[in-house]
C-alpha positions in Angstrom: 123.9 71.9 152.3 123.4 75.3 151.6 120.0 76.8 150.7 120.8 77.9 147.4 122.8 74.5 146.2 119.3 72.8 147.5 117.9 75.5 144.9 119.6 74.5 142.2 119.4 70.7 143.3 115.6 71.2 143.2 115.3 73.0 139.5 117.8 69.9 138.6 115.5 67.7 139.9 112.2 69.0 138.3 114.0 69.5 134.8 115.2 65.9 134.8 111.9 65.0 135.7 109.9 66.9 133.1 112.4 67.1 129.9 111.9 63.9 127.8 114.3 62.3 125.6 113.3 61.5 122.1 113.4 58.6 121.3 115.5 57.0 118.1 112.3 56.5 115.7 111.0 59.8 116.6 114.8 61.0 115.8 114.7 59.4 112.4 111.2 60.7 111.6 112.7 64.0 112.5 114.7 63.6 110.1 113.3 62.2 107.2 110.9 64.8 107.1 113.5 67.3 107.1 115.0 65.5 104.1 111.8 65.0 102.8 111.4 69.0 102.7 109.4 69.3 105.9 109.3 70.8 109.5 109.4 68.3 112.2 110.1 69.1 116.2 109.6 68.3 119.6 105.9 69.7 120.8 107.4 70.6 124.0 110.1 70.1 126.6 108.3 67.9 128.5 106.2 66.9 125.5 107.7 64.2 123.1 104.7 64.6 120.6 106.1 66.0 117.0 104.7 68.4 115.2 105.1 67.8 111.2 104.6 70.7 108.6 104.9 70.4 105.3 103.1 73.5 104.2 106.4 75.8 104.0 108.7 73.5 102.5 110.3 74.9 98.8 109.6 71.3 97.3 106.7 69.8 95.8 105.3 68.0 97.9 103.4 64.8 97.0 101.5 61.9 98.3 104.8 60.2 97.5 106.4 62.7 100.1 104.4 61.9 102.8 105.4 58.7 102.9 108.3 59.1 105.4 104.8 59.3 108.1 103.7 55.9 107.2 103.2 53.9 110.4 104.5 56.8 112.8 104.0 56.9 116.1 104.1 59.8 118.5 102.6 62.7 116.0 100.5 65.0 117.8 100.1 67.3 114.3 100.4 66.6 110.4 100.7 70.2 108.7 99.6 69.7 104.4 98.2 72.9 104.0 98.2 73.9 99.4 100.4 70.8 99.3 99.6 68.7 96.2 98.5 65.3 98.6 95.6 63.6 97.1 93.4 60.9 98.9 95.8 58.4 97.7 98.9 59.9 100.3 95.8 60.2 102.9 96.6 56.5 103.3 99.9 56.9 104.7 98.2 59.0 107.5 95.9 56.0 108.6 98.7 54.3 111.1 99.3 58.0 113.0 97.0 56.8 116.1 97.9 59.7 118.2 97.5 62.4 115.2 95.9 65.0 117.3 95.3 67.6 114.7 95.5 67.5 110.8 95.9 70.7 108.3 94.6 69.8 104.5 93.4 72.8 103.2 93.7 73.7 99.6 94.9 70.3 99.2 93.3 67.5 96.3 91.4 65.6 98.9 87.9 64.5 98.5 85.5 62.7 100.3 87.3 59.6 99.5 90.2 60.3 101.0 88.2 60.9 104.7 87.8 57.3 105.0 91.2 57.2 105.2 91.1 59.2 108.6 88.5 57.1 110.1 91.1 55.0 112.6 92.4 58.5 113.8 90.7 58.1 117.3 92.7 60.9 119.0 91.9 63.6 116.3 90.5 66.4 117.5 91.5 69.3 115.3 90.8 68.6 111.0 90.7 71.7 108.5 89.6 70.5 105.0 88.8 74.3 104.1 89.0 74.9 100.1 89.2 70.9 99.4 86.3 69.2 97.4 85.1 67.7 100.1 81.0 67.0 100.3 77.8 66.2 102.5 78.4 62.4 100.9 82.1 62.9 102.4 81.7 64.1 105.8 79.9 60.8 107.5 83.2 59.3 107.0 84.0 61.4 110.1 81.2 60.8 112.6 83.1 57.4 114.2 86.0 60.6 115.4 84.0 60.7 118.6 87.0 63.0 119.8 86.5 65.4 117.1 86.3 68.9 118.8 86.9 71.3 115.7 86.0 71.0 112.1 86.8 73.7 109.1 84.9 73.5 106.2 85.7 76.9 104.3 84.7 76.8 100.4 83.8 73.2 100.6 80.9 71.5 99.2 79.4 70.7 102.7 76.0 71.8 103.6 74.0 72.6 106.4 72.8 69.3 106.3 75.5 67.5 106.1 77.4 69.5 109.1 74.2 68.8 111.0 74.3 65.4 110.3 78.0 64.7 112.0 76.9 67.2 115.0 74.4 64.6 115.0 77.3 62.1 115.7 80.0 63.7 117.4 78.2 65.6 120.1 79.7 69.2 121.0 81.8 69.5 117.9 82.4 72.8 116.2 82.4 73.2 112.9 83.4 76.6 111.2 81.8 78.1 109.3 78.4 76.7 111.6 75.4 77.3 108.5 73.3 76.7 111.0 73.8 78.8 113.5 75.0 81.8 111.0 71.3 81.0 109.2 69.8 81.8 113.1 71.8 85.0 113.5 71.0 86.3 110.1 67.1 85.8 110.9 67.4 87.5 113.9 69.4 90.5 112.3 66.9 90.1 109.4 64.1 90.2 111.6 65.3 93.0 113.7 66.0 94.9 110.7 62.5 94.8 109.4 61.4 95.7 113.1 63.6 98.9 112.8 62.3 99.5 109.5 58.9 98.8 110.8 59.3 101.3 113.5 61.2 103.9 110.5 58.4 103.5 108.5 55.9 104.8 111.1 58.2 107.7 112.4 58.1 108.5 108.9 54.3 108.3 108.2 53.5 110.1 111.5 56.2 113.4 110.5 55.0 113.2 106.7 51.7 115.7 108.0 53.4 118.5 109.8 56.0 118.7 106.5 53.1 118.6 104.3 51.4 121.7 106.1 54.6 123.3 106.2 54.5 123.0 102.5 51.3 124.0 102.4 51.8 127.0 104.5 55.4 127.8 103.0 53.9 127.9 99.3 50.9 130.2 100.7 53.6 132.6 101.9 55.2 132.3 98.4 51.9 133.0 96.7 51.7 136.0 98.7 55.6 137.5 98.2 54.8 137.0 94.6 51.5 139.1 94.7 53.5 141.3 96.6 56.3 141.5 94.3 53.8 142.2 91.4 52.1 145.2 93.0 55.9 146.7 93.6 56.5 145.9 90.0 53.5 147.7 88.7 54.1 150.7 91.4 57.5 150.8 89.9 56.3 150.9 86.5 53.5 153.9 87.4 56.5 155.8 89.2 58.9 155.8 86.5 56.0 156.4 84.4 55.6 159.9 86.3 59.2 160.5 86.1 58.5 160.6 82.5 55.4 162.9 82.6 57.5 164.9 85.3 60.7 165.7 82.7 57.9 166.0 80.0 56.8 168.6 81.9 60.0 170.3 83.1 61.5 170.2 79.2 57.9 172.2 77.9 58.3 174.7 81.2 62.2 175.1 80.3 61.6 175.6 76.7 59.1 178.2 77.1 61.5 179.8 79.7 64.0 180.0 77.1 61.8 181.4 74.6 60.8 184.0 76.7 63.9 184.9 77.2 65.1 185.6 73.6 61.9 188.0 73.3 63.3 191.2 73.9 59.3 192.1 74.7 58.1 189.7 77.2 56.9 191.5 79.9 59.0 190.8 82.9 55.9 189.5 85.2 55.9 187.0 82.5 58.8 186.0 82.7 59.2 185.7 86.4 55.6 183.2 85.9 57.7 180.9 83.6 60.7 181.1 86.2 58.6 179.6 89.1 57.2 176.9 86.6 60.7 175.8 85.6 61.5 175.7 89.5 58.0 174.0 90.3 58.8 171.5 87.6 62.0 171.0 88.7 61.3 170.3 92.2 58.2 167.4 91.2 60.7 166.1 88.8 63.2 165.4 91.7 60.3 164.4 93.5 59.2 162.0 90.8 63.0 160.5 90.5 62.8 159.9 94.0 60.0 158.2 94.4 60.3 155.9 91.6 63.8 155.2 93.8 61.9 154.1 96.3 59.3 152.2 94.6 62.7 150.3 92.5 64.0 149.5 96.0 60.9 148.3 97.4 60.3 146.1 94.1 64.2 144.5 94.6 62.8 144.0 98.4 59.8 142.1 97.5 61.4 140.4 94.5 64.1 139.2 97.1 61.3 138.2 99.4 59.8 136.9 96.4 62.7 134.3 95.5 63.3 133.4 99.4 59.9 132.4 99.7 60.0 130.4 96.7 63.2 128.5 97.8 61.6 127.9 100.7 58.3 126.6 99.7 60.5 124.2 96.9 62.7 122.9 99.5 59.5 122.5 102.1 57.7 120.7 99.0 61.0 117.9 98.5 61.3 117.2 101.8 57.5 115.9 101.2 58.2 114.5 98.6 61.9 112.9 99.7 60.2 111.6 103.1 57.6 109.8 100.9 59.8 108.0 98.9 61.5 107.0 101.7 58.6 105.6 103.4 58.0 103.7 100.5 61.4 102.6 100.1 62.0 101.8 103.7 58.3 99.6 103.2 60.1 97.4 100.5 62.7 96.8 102.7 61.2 95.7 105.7 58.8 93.2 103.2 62.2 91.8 101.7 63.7 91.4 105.2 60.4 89.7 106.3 60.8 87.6 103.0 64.6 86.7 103.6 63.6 85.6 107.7 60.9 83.6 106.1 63.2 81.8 103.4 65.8 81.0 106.2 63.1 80.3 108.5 61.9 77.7 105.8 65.4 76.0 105.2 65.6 74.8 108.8 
C-alpha cells in the first residue's frame, strides 16, 4: 500500500475512533428542545454531552418548557439565563446526573429551588447571579462536593454564608469572593492612609520654607510699596516745580512784552528781561524734564510695586493651599484608618 492511502487509512481510523454517534434519546432531546424554543447540540465530535440553551429562544419560556429535560441523560450544560423558570421547573433538573454546568441568572429562583439541585453530583459550574437567592439558601449546595465555580452577582448571599459552603466544598470559587475583596480593600485602604501618612509629612516638612518665602516675599512688597510712595511724592514735588517753573517763565515773558511796547525802556533793560525769558525758559524745560523722569520712575516702582504684591499674594495661598491640604489629606488618612478597621472588624 502506498504511503499516502496508509495516510488516509490512518486519519479514517482515528475519526471513526473519536466521532460518536448520538444516540436516539439524545436525538429526541435534541429535538424537543428545539421545538420547545431551545438550543440543543452535540458538545463535541468526540463528545456526546449536549449542551441545552434556552436563554436566546423568542418564546417564553417557562417551568412548563423545561419539561422536555425531565429525566435526561447525557447533559453536560442547562442554559436558563432571564428565563421566567421558577423553583417549581428546578424540579425537572433534579434527574440530569451528569449536568456539568447550570446558567440561572436573572431567573425566579430562590433558595428553595437549590434543593432541587442537591442530586447534581457532577455539577461543577452554577451561576444564580441576580436571583433571590440567600445565606439560608446556599447550604443547600455544600453536598456538590464537585462544585468548582459559584456566581452570586446581586444576590442576597453574604460573606457569611459564601464562607460557610467554602467551608464545605473545599477549593470552590465563588464570584464575587466578599471575603477576599474585604482583604484587598484593607490593604488598599491601609496603603492609602500609609501614602497619605507619608503626604501628610512631605507636606508639614515643605509648609516652613513657603511660609518664609511668604514672609520674605511680602517684606519685598512692603518695601516696593514704600518705594513706590517716595516716587509718587517726587513726582508730585517735580510737577509741582514745573508749575513754579511756567509761573515763572509767564511773569519773565510778560514783563518782556511790556517792555517792549515802551517806546522808552532803555535797551540794557531790555536785553536783562531777554536773558530772564531765556533763563526761564531753559529751567522750565528743565523742570518738564525732570518731572518726566520722576513720572517714569513712579510707573517703574508702581510696576515693581504691583509685581511684588502678586508675588507676595500668590507666596501667601500657597501657605495657605498647602495647609488645607495637610489638613485634608489628615481626614483622609483617619477615615481610611477607620474603613481598614471596620473591615478589619467584619472578619
Amino acid at each position: 500500500m502506498k504511503p499516502t492511502a496508509l495516510l488516509c487509512a490512518a486519519v479514517l481510523t482515528i475519526v471513526s475512533a473519536t466521532a460518536q454517534e448520538l444516540s436516539d434519546a439524545d436525538k429526541a432531546l435534541i429535538k424537543a428542545v428545539r421545538d420547545a424554543g431551545g438550543q440543543a447540540m452535540q458538545l463535541a465530535q468526540n463528545d456526546t454531552r449536549l449542551t441545552i440553551a434556552f436563554h436566546l429562544s423568542d418564546k417564553d419560556v417557562t417551568d412548563d418548557t423545561i419539561k422536555v429535560l425531565a429525566g435526561a441523560g447525557n447533559v453536560y450544560s442547562v442554559n436558563l439565563r432571564g428565563t421566567k423558570v421558577t423553583d417549581a421547573g428546578l424540579a425537572h433538573l433534579a434527574g440530569l446526573k451528569d449536568l456539568a454546568r447550570l446558567h440561572l441568572e436573572k431567573t425566579g429562583v430562590t433558595d428553595a429551588g437549590l434543593a432541587q439541585l442537591k442530586g447534581l453530583q457532577k455539577l461543577e459550574y452554577l451561576n444564580v447571579y441576580g436571583t433571590a437567592v440567600t445565606d439560608a439558601g446556599v447550604p443547600q449546595l455544600n453536598a456538590l462536593k464537585g462544585l468548582k465555580k459559584l456566581y452570586v452577582w446581586q444576590t442576597k448571599v453574604t460573606e457569611a454564608g459564601q464562607e460557610s459552603v467554602k467551608a464545605a466544598i473545599q477549593g470552590i470559587e465563588i464570584v464575587p469572593d466578599f471575603k477576599k475583596e474585604r482583604q484587598r480593600e484593607i490593604v488598599e485602604a491601609e496603603r492609602a492612609a500609609e501614602d497619605a501618612a507619608k503626604e501628610v509629612d512631605e507636606i508639614a516638612t515643605r509648609i516652613p520654607a513657603e511660609e518664609k518665602a511668604a514672609g520674605e516675599a511680602a517684606a519685598k512688597t512692603t518695601a516696593a510699596q514704600k518705594d513706590f510712595a517716595a516716587a509718587q511724592e517726587a513726582s508730585k514735588a517735580a510737577d509741582a516745580k514745573v508749575a513754579a517753573a511756567a509761573t515763572a517763565l509767564a511773569n519773565a515773558a510778560k514783563t518782556l512784552e511790556d517792555l517792549k511796547k515802551n517806546p522808552d525802556a532803555p535797551k540794557p533793560v531790555v536785553e536783562a528781561a531777554v536773558k530772564v525769558v531765556e533763563d526761564a525758559t531753559k529751567i522750565s524745560e528743565a523742570a518738564k524734564k525732570t518731572a518726566a523722569d520722576a513720572k517714569k520712575a513712579m510707573e517703574d516702582k508702581k510696576k515693581a510695586a504691583d509685581e511684588a504684591k502678586k508675588a507676595s499674594d500668590a507666596a501667601a495661598k500657597k501657605v495657605t493651599d498647602s495647609k488645607a491640604k495637610k489638613e485634608e489629606v489628615i481626614k483622609k488618612a483617619a477615615d481610611l484608618k477607620k474603613k481598614a478597621a471596620e473591615l478589619k472588624a467584619k472578619g
